[in-house]
N, C-alpha and C positions, 0 to 999 in steps of 0.2 A: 883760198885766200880769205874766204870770209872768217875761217873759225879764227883766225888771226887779229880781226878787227873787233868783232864782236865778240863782248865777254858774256858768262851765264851758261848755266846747263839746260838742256833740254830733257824737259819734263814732261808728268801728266800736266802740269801750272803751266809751262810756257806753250803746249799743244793747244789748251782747252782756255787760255785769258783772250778775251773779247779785245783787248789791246796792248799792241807792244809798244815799249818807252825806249828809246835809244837817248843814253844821256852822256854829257861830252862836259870831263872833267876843266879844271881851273889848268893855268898853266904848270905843267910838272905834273898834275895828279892824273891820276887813273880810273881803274873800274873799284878799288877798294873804296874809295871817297863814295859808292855809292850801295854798297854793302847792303846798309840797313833798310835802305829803301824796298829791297827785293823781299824781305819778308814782310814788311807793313803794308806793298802793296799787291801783295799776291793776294789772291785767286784771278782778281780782276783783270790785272794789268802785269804782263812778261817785262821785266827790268832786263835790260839793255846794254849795260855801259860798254862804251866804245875805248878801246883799248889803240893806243898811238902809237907810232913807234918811237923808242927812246925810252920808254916807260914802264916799269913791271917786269912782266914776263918778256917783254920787246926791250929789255935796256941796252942791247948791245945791238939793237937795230940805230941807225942812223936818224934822228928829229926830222921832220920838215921844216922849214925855216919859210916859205912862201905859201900863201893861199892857194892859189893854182897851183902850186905843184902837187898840193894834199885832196883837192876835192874829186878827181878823174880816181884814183883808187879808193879811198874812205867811200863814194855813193857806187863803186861798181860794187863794195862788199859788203853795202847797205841793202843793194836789191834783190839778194837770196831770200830776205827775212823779212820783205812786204809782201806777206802771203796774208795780211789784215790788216787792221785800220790801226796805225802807226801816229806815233808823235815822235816831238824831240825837245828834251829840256838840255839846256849848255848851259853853267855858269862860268863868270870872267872870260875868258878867252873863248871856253866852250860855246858859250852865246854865240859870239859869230860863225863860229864852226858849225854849229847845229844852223844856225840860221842861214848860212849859203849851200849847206847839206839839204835843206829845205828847197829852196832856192832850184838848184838843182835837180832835186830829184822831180819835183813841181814840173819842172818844163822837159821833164827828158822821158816821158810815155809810161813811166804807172803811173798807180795812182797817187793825188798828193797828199799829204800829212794833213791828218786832224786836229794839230794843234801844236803851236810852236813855244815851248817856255821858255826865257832867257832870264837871267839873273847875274844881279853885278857887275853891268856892264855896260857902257853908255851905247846908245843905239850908235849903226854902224857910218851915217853920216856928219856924226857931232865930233868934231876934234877932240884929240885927247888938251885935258887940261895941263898936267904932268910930262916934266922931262921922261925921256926913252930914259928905261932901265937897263936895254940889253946891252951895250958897248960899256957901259962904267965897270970899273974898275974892282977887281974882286975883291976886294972890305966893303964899299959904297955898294956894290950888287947885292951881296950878303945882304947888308942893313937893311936895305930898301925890303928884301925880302921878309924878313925878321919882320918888318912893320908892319906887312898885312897881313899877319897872326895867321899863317897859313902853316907854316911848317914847320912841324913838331921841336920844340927845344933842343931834345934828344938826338934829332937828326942834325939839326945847323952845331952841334957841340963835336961830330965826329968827325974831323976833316977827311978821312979814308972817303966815307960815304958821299961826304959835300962834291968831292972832287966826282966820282962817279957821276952824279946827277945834276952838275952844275952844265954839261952841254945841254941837255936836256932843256933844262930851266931858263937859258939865257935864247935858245932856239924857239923856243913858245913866245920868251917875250917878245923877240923880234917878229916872228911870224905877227904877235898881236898887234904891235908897234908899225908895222909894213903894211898892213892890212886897210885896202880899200876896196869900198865895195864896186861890184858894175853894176851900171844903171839897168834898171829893167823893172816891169811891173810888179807891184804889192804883191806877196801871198792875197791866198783868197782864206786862208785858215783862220782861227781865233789866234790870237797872240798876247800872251798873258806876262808879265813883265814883275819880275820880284829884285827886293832889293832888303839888305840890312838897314836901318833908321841912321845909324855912326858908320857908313862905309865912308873911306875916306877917298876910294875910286872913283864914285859915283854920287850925282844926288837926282833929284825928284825931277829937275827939269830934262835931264841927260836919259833918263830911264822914260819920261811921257815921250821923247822923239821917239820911241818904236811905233808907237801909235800909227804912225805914217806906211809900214814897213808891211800894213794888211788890210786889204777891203771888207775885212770880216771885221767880228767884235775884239775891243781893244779892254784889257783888265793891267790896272796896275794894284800889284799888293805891297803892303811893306811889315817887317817885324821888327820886334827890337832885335840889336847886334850889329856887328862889324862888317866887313868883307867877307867873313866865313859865319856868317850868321845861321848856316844851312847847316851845319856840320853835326855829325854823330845822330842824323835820321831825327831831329828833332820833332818830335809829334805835330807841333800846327805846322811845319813846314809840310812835311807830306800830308797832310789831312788835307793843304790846299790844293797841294797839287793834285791831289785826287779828287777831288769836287770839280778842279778844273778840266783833267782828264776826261770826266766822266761825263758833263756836258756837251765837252765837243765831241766824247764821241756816238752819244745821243743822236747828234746832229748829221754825225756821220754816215754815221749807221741809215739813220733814216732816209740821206739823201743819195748812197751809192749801195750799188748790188755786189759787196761781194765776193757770192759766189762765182761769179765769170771774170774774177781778179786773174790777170794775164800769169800772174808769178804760181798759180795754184796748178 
């Protein structure tokens, strides 16, 4: 089950990197959305991305449309590949994905993640601002999408393909749109929070609520750019994430043994 979820080859790089990244694309994207990142951060860090179903290689697998129906299989196919000190970055939807993957795997007997990144996405208590995308009507669905410069020209020009990937896309929204958290204690991990300067999803005060979300250290970064401000592996975006990585798992390292990791 797990080669299914998790995308990336196994290497001398993914054997011998001191930390693995599991990253949890935007609504409709994939493990390609994170491509680049796997050669800017190798040797150090094994790149991850978590592959959905409805997406990619999974396109004719069936979306989830509810949080709890997604987090009981995505964290059983998560804990083959906690054989080391793990994090998780999600942006837009991923965010909360990764963040109750987190969530989850924290309270359910290994060990927990060293460090949670989320981007583009208001922390998981703050109401959305914005009417639900996912019930409108497909011109108005389209549009909506078109606006936050997520998805290629090319693709929204070919109806064959739109038709393909519009269950897909409208299941993510709703999933995202549905989505409430359960109450239960902070992480204990750093939580590091990134955002575009001009996202029109998110702003500064929606992205400081994570701060609440972890009894560890709280970091907010911002760059210039949109809702897809991260795209095409852009250099200060991974340079941070790698500083940030790298800290917590300084800390990790120092504060757990392991060699007596239950998954080993």
């Amino acid at each position: 089950m797990s080669a299914g979820w998790v995308a990336g080859p196994l290497g001398d790089a993914a054997r011998t990197a001191g930390l693995r990244l599991f990253c949890f694309a935007h609504a409709g994207g994939g493990p390609s959305f994170f491509r680049t990142w796997r050669q800017a951060l190798t040797p150090a860090v094994d790149v991850r991305p978590v592959l959905l179903p409805g997406r990619e290689s999974r396109v004719r697998e069936l979306p989830y449309r509810r949080m709890e129906q997604l987090l009981d299989p995505l964290c059983a196919a998560l804990v083959p590949y906690l054989d080391r000190p793990y994090a998780l970055f999600g942006h837009s939807l991923g965010s909360v994905i990764a963040y109750e993957a987190a969530r989850r795997l924290a309270a359910g007997g290994v060990w927990p993640p060293s460090a949670l990144l989320v981007s583009g996405r208001r922390a998981p208590g703050v109401p959305a601002r914005r009417r639900a995308f996912s019930a409108l009507p497909e011109p108005e669905f389209l549009a909506a999408i078109a606006a936050l410069n997520g998805t290629p020209p090319e693709v929204l020009g070919q109806p064959q393909l739109l038709q393909l990937l519009l269950p897909t896309l409208r299941a993510d929204f709703e999933l995202n749109e549905t989505y409430r958290p359960v109450p239960g204690p902070p992480l204990g991990c750093p939580l590091t929070a990134y955002m575009g300067l001009d996202d029109p999803e998110v702003n500064a005060a929606e992205l400081l609520a994570w701060r609440t979300e972890t009894s560890a250290e709280f970091t907010l970064r911002t760059f210039p750019g949109d809702h897809f401000y991260l795209r095409a592996g852009r250099p200060d975006v991974v340079s941070a994430v790698r500083q940030d990585l790298s800290r917590a798992n300084a800390a990790t390292t120092a504060a757990f043994d392991w060699s007596h990791h239950p998954v080993r």
